[in-house]
ROPASE-571198 format. One record per residue: residue number from 1; residue in three letters; x negated, y, z of N, C-alpha, C, CB in turn. Coordinates in steps of 0.02 Angstrom, whole numbers, plus 50000, padded with zeros to 5 digits. Glycine has a CB too. Layout:
# ROPASE-571198
  rokol  dovex     nX     nY     nZ    caX    caY    caZ     cX     cY     cZ    cbX    cbY    cbZ
    NUM    ALA      X      Y      Z      X      Y      Z      X      Y      Z      X      Y      Z
...
***
This chain:
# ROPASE-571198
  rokol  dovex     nX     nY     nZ    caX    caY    caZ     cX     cY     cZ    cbX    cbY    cbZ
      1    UNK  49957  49940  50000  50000  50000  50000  49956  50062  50000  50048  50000  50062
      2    UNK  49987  50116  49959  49948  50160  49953  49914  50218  50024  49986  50189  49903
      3    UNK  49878  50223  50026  49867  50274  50103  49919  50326  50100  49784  50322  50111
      4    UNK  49912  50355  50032  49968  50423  50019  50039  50423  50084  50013  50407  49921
      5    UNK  50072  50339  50039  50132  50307  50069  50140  50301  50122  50144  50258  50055
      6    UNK  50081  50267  50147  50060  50256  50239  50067  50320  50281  49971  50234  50253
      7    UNK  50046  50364  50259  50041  50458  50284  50111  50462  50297  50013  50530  50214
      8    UNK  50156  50441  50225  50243  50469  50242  50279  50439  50267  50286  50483  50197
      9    UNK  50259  50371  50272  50317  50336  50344  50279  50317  50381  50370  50270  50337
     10    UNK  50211  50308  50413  50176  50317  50466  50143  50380  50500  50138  50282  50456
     11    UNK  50152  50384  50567  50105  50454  50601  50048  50422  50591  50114  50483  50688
     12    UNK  50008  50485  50576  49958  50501  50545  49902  50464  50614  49961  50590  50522
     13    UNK  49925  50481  50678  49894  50467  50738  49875  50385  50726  49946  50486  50806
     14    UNK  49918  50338  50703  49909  50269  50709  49866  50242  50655  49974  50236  50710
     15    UNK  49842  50286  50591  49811  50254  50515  49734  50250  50561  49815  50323  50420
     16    UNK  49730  50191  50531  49619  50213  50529  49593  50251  50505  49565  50174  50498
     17    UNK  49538  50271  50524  49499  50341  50517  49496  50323  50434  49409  50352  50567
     18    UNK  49457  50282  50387  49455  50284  50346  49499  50309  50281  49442  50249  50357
     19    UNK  49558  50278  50318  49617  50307  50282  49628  50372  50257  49664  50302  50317
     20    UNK  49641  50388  50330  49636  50483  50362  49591  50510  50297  49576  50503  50463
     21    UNK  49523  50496  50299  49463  50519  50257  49474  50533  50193  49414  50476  50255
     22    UNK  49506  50464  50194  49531  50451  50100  49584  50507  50070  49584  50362  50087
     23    UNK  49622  50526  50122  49678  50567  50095  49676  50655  50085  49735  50548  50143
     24    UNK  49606  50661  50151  49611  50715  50165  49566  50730  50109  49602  50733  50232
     25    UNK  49530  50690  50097  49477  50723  50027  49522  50733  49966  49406  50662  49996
     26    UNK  49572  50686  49969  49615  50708  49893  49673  50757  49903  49655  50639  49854
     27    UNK  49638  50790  49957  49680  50894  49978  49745  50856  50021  49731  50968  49867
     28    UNK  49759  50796  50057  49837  50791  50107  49818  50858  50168  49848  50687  50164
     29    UNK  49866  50894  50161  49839  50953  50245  49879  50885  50307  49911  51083  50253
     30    UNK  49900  50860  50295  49910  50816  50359  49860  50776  50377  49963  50774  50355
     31    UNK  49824  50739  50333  49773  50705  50325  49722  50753  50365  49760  50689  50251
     32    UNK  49724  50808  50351  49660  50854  50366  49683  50873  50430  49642  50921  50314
     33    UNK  49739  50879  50448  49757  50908  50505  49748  50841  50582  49842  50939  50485
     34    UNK  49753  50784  50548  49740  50731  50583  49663  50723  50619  49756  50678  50536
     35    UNK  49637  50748  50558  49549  50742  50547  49527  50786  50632  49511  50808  50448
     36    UNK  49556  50846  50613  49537  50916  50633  49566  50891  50740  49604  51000  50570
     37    UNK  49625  50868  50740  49657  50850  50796  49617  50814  50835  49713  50818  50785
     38    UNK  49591  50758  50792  49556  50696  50824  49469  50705  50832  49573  50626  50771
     39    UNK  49460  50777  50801  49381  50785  50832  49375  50850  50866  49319  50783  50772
     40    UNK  49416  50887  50879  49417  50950  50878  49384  50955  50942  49483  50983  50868
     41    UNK  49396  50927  50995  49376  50923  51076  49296  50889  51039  49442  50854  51146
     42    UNK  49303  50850  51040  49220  50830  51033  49182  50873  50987  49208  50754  51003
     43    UNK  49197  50918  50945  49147  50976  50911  49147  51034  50948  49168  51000  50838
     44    UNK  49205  51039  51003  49218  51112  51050  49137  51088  51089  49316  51117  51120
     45    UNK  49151  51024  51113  49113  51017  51183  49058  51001  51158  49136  50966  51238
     46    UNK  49039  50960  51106  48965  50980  51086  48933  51039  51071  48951  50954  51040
     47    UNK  48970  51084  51038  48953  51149  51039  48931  51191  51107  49007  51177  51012
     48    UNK  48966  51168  51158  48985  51217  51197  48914  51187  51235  49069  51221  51231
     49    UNK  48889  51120  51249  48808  51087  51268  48756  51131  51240  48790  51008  51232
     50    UNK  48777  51148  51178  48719  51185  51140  48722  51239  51142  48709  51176  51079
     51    UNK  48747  51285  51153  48770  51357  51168  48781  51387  51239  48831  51365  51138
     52    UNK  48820  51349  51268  48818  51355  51338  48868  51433  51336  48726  51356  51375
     53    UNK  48902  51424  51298  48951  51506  51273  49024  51474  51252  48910  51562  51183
     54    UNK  49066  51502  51277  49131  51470  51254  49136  51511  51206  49194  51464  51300
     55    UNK  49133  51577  51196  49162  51625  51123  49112  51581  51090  49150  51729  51112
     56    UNK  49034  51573  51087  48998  51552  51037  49049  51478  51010  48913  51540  51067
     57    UNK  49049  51422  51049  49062  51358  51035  49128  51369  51012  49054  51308  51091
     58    UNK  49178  51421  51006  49244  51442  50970  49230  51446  50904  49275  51509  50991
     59    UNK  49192  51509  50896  49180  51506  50820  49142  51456  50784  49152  51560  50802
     60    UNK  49111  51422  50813  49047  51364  50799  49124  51303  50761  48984  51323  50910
     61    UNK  49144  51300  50822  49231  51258  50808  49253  51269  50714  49315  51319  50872
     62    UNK  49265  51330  50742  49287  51350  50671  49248  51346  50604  49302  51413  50675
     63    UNK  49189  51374  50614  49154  51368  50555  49159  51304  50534  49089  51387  50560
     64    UNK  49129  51241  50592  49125  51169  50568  49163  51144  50533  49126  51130  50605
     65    UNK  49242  51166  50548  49310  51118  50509  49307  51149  50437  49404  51133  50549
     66    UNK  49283  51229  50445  49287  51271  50359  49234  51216  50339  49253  51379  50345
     67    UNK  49187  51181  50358  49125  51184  50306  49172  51100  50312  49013  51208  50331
     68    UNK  49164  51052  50346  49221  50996  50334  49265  51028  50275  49273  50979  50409
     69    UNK  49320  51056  50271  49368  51050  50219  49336  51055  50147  49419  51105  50228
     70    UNK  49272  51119  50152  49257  51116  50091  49196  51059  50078  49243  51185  50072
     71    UNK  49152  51030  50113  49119  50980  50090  49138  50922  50095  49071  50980  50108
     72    UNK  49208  50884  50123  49219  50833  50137  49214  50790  50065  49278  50836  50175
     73    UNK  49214  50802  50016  49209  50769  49958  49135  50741  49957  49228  50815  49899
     74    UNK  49089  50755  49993  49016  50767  50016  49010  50704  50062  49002  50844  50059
     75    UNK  49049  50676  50094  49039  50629  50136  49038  50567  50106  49080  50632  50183
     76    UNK  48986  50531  50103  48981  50455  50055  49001  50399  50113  48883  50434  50017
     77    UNK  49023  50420  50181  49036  50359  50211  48987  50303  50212  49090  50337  50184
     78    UNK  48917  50314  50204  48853  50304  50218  48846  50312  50304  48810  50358  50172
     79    UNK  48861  50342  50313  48827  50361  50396  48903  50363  50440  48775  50462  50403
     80    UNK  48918  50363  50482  48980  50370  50525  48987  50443  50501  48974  50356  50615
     81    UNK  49075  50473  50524  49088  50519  50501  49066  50560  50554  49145  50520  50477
     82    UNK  49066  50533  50611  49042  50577  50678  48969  50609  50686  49047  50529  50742
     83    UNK  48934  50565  50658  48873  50574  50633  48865  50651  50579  48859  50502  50595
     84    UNK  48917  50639  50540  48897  50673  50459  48927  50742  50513  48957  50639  50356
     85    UNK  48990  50738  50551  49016  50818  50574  48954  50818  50647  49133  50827  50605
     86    UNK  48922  50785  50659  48861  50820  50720  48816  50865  50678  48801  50753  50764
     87    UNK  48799  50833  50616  48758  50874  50580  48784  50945  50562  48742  50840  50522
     88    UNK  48868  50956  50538  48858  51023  50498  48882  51070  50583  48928  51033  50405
     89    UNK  48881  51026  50644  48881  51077  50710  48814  51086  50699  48903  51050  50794
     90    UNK  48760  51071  50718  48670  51062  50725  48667  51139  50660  48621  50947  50683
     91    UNK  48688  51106  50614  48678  51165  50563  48705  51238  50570  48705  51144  50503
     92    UNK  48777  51230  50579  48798  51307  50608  48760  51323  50664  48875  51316  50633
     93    UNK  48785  51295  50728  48735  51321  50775  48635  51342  50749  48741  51253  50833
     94    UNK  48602  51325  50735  48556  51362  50702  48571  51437  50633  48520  51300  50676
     95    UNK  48599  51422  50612  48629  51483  50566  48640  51550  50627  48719  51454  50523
     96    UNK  48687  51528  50685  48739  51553  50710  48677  51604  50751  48798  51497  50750
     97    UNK  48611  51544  50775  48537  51567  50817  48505  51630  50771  48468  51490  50820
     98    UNK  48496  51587  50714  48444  51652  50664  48493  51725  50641  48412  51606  50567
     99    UNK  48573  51713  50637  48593  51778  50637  48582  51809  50692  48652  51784  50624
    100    UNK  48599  51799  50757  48582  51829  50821  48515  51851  50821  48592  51783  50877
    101    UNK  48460  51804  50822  48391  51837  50823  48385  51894  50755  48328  51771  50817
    102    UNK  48416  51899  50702  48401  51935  50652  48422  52022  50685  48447  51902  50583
    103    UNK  48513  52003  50718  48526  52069  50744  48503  52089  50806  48586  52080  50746
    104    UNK  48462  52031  50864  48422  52074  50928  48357  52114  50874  48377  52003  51008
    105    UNK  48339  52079  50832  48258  52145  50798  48286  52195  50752  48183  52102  50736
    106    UNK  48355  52181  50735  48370  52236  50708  48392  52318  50771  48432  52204  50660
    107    UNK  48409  52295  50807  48443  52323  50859  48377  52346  50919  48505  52263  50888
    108    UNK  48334  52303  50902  48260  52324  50951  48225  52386  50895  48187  52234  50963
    109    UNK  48231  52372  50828  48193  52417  50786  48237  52495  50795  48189  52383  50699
    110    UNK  48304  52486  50799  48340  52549  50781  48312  52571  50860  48436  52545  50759
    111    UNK  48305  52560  50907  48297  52567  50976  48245  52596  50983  48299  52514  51013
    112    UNK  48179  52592  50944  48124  52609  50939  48124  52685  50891  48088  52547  50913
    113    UNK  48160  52695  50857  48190  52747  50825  48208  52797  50875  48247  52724  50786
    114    UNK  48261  52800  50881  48298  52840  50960  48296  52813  51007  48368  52856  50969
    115    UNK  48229  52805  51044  48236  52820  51130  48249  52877  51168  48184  52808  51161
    116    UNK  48274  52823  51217  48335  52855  51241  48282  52922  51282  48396  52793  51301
    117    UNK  48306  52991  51292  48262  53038  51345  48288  53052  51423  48259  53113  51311
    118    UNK  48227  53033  51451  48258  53034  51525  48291  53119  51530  48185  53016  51594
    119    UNK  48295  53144  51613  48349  53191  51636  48289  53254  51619  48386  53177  51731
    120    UNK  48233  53226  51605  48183  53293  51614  48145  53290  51545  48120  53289  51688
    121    UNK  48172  53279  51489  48160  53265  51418  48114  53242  51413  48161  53306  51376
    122    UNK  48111  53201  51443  48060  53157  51431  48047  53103  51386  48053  53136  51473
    123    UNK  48059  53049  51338  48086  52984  51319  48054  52933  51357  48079  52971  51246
    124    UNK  48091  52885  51378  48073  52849  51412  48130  52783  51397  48065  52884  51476
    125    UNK  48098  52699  51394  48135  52654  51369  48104  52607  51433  48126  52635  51284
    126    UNK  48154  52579  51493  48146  52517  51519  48150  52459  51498  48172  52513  51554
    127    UNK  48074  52421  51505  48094  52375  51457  48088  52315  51508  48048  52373  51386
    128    UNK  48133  52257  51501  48149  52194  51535  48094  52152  51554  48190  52156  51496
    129    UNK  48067  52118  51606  48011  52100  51609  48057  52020  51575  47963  52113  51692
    130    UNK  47987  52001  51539  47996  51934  51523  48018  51866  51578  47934  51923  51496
    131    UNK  48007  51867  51636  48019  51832  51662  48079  51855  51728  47959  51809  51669
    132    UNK  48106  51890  51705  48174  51904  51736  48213  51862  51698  48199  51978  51734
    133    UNK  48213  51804  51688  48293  51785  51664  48326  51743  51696  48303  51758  51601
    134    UNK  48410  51734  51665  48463  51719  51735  48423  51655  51762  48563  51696  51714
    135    UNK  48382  51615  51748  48366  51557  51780  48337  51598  51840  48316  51501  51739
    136    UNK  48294  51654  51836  48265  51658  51897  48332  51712  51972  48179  51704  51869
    137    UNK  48366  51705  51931  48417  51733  51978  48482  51711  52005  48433  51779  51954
    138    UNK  48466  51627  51992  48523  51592  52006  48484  51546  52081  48552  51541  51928
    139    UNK  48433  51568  52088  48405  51518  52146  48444  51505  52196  48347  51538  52178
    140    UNK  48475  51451  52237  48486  51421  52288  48548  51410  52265  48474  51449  52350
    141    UNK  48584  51419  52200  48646  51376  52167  48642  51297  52168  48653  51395  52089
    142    UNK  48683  51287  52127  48688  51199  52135  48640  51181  52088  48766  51158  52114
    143    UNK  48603  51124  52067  48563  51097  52024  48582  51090  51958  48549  51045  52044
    144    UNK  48678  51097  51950  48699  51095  51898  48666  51147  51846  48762  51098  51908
    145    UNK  48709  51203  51887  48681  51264  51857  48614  51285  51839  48696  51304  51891
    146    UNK  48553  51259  51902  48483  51267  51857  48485  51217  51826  48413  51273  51888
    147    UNK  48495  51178  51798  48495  51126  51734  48504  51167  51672  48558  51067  51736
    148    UNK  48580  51193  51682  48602  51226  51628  48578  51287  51604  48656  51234  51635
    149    UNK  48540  51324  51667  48510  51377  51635  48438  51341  51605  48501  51444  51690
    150    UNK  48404  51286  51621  48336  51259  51619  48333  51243  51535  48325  51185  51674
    151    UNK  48409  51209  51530  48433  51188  51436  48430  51252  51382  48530  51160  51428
    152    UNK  48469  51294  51419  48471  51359  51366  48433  51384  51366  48508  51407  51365
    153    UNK  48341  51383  51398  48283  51387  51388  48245  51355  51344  48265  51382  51430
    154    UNK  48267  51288  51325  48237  51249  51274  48243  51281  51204  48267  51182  51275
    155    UNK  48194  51285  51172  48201  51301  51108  48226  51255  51062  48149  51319  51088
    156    UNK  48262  51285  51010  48334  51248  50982  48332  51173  50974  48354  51276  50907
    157    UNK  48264  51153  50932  48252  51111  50894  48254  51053  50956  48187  51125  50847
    158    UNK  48237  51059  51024  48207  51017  51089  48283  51017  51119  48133  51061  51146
    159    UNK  48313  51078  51131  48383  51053  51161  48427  51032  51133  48415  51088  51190
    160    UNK  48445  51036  51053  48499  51002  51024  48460  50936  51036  48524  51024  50945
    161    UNK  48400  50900  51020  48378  50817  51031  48398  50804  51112  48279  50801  51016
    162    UNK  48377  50853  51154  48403  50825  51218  48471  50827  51238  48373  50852  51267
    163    UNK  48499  50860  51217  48617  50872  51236  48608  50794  51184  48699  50990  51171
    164    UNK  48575  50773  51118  48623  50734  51080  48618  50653  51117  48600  50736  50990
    165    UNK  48539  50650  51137  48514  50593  51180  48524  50590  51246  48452  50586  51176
    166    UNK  48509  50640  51279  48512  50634  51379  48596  50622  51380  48482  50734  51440
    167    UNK  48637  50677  51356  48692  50707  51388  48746  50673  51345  48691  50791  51390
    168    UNK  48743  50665  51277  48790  50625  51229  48794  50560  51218  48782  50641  51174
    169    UNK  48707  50540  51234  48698  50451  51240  48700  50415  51171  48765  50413  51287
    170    UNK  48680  50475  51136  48693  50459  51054  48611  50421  51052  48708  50548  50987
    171    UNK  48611  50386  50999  48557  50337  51003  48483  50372  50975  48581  50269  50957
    172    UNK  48429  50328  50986  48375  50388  50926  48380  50397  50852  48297  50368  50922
    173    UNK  48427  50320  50825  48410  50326  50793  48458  50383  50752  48393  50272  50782
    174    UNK  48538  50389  50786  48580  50439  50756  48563  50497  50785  48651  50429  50762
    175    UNK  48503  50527  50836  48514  50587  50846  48457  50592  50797  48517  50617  50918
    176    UNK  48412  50555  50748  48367  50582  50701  48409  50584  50635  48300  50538  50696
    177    UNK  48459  50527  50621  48478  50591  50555  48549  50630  50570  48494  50548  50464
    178    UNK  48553  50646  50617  48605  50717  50643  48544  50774  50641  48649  50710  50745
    179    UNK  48491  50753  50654  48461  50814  50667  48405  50817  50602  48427  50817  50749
    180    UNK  48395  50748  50566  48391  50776  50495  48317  50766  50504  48422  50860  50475
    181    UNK  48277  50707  50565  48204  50697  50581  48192  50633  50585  48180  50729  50641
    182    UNK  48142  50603  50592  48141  50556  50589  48127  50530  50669  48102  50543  50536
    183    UNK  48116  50469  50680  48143  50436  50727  48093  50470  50792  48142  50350  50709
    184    UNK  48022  50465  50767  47958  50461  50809  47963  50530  50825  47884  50436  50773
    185    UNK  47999  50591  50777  48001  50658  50796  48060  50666  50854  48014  50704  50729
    186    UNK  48113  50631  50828  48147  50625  50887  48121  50628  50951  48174  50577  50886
    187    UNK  48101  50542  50976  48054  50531  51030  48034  50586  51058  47999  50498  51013
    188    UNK  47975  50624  50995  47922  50655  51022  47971  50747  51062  47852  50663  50941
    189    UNK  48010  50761  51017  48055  50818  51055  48094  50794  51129  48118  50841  50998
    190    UNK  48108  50744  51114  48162  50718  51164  48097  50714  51230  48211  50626  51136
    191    UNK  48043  50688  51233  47959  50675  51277  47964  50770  51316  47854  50657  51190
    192    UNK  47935  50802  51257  47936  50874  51267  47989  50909  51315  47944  50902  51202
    193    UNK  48063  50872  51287  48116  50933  51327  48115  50915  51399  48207  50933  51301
    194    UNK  48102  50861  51393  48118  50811  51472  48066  50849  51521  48092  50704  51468
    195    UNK  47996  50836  51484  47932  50880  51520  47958  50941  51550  47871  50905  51466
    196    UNK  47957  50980  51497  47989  51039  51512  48055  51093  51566  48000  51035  51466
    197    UNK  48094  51013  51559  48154  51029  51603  48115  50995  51679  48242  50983  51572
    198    UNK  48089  50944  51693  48043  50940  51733  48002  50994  51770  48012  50909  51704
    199    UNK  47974  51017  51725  47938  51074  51755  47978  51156  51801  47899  51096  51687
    200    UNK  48042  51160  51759  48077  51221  51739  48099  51206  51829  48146  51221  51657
    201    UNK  48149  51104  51851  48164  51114  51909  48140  51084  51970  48212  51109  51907
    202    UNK  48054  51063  51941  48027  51054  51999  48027  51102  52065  47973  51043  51982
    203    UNK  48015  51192  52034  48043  51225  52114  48075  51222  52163  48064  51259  52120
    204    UNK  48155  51222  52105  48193  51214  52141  48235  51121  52186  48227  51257  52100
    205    UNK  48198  51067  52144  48195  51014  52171  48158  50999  52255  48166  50982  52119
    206    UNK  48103  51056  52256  48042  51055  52298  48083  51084  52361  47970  51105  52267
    207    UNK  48123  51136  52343  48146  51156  52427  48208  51137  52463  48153  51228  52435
    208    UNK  48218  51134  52514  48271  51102  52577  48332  51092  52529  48294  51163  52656
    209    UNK  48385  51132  52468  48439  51125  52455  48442  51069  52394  48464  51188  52445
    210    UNK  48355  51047  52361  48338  51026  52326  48349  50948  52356  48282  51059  52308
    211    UNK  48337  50935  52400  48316  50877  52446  48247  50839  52461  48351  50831  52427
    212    UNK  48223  50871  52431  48137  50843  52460  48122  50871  52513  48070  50860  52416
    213    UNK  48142  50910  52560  48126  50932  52607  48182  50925  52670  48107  50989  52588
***
């Protein structure tokens, strides 16, 4: 029986994914709307691991299903489909990084232009010490929280391998082609972030609320 058929006297909720796939690529919006229902929480909340921003992991949401509708013809059903939509999250989220870093130097250059003049015309620009950030101002919170600030310290490439392996339990070998590396690079990021997050909460592991003491 045709899937088409299956769509109009079956809910869409009960077909196999494959089905779903089949229909939504030949333009069904129910088909697509099925698609969109049944991953939508798992692309919010992966997003939201990697961002650590609910507005960010909103639009991240959105972009993903636009780039799904229009590349789904793109999917060879080669790799799981969960697999193929981790990748075009991994991908927005970096897009989503290099626009942001493009507008903090755009916004640091105009800044450098007009500084600001103190009360005695002076110009004068305070500038942030590098190691003021919220990690160092969350001390004696729960461990959760320095975790989470310790992650959004990782540079992109090290925390999307660690959210897809530590925190998702996705395997090496699917968090290397979600992330489009090969296996041993995997490893070797996934080695690095761990170090790193190691280091970030040995402090706060070290004192009385930590429990080593």
């Amino acid at each position: 029986m045709p899937a088409s058929h299956l769509l109009k006297t079956s809910s869409p909720r009960t077909l196999p994914e494959e089905l779903i796939i089949a229909e939504a690529r030949r333009g069904d919006r129910k088909a697509f709307a099925e698609l969109v229902r049944r991953y939508e929480e798992t692309v919010y909340r992966f997003s939201y691991k990697l961002c650590r921003d609910r507005e960010k992991a909103e639009e991240t949401l959105q972009d993903t299903f636009i780039n799904v509708f229009r590349k789904l013809n793109s999917f060879d059903g080669k790799s799981k489909f969960s697999t193929w939509l981790y990748t075009i999250v991994v991908n927005n989220c970096r897009m989503r990084h290099r626009r942001r870093k493009i507008r903090e130097i755009e916004e640091s250059l105009e800044s450098l232009d007009n500084p600001p003049a103190s009360v005695d015309g002076h110009f004068s620009k305070e500038i942030a010490r590098w190691e003021e950030t919220p990690a160092d101002l969350m001390l004696g919170k729960e461990l959760k929280e320095q975790l989470d600030a310790a992650i959004q310290k990782l540079p992109d490439e090290y925390r999307v391998v660690f959210v897809l392996r530590d925190i998702d339990g996705r395997s090496t070998e699917e968090t290397a082609a979600i992330v489009g590396i090969s296996q041993e690079a995997a490893k070797s990021r996934l080695r690095r972030a761990r170090a790193y997050l190691r280091e970030q909460l040995d402090p706060y592991m070290s004192t009385p609320q930590g429990g080593r003491r």
